[in-house]
N, C-alpha and C positions, 0 to 999 in steps of 0.2 A: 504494500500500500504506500500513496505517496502522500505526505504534508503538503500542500499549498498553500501563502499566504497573499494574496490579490488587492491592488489597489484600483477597487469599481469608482462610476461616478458616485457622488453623494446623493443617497437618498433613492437609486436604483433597486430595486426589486424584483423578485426571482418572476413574479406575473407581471411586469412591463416588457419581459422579453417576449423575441418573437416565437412561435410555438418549435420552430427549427433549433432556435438557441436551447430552447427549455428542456428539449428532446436531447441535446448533448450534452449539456449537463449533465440530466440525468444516468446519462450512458456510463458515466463515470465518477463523479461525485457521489459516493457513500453517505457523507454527513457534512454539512456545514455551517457557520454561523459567522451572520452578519446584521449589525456589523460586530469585529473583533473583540468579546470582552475587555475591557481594560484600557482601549482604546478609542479616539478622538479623533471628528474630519480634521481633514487636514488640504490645504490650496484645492478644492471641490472635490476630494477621494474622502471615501473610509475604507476600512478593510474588511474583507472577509479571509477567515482559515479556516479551509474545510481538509478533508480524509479524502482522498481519490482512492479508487481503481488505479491498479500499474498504466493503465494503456491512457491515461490523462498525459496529453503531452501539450504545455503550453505556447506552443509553434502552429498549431491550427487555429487560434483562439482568432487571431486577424480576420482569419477567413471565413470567419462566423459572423463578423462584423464586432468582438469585444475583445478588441485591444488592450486588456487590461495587464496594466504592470505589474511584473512578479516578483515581492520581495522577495523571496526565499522558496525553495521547495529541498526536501528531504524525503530520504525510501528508506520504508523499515519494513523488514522479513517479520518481526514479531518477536524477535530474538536483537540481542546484543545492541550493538551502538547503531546512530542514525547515518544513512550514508545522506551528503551534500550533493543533491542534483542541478540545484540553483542557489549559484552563490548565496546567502543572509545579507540585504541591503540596510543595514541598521543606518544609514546615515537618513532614507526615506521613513523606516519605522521610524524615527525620533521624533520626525512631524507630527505623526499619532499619538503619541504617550502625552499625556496630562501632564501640566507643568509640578514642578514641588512645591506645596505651600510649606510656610511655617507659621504657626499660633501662636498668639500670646495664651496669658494664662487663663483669658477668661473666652478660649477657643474663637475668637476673631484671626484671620487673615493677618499677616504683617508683612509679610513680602513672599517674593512670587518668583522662580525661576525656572528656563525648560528644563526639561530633561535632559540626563546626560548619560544614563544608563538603558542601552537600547534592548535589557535582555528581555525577552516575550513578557506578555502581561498574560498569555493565558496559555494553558495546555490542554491536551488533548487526554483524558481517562487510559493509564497505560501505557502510555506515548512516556518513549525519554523524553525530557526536555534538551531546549535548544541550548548550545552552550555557546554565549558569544566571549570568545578568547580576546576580543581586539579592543582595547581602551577607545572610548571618545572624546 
């Protein structure tokens, strides 16, 4: 099975597509959810991460007419570590993730900064998690 993690437009929905689109999804999408727990639009995308079928190959996706950018994808047998089939774009996931707040004592707001740590906000039941080895 493969990991995807997809930047749609905002606000796009699995019944705005057209019934040819919805047909190939379904051919190969097992599970997914959007938008990405944990995650925020970001310049008119949110994300979705869904579980494919092996045969999900994001190089036909154009010719469906949904160009959507692929942060990341990973294959897992079920067993051992995740293999890397599409690079992890953490510098695009960063746009997603919710800034840091910090409170004062009486739980008000005091200051406000992005994010700077791009590892996943959400996983998959089972699923290794993703491990981002690279500082930002």
């Amino acid at each position: 099975m493969k990991r995807v993690i997809m930047q749609l437009p905002q606000g796009l929905r699995f019944d705005d597509l057209q019934p040819e689109q919805q047909a190939a999804i379904m051919r190969v999408f097992a599970q997914f959810t959007l938008p990405m727990p944990g995650t925020i639009p970001a310049d008119g995308y949110e994300l979705v991460d869904g579980v494919t079928g092996d045969n999900f190959d994001p190089a036909v996706m154009d010719g469906l007419g949904m160009p959507w950018p692929v942060l990341g994808m990973w294959q897992w047998d079920g067993r051992g570590e995740l293999v890397e089939v599409e690079p992890y774009r953490a510098d695009l996931m960063l746009a997603h993730l919710p800034p840091v707040y910090t409170y004062d004592d009486d739980g008000n707001v005091v200051s406000e900064r992005p994010q700077t740590d791009a590892t996943l906000p959400h996983n998959w039941a089972g699923w290794p998690q993703v491990h981002v080895d690279r500082p930002l």
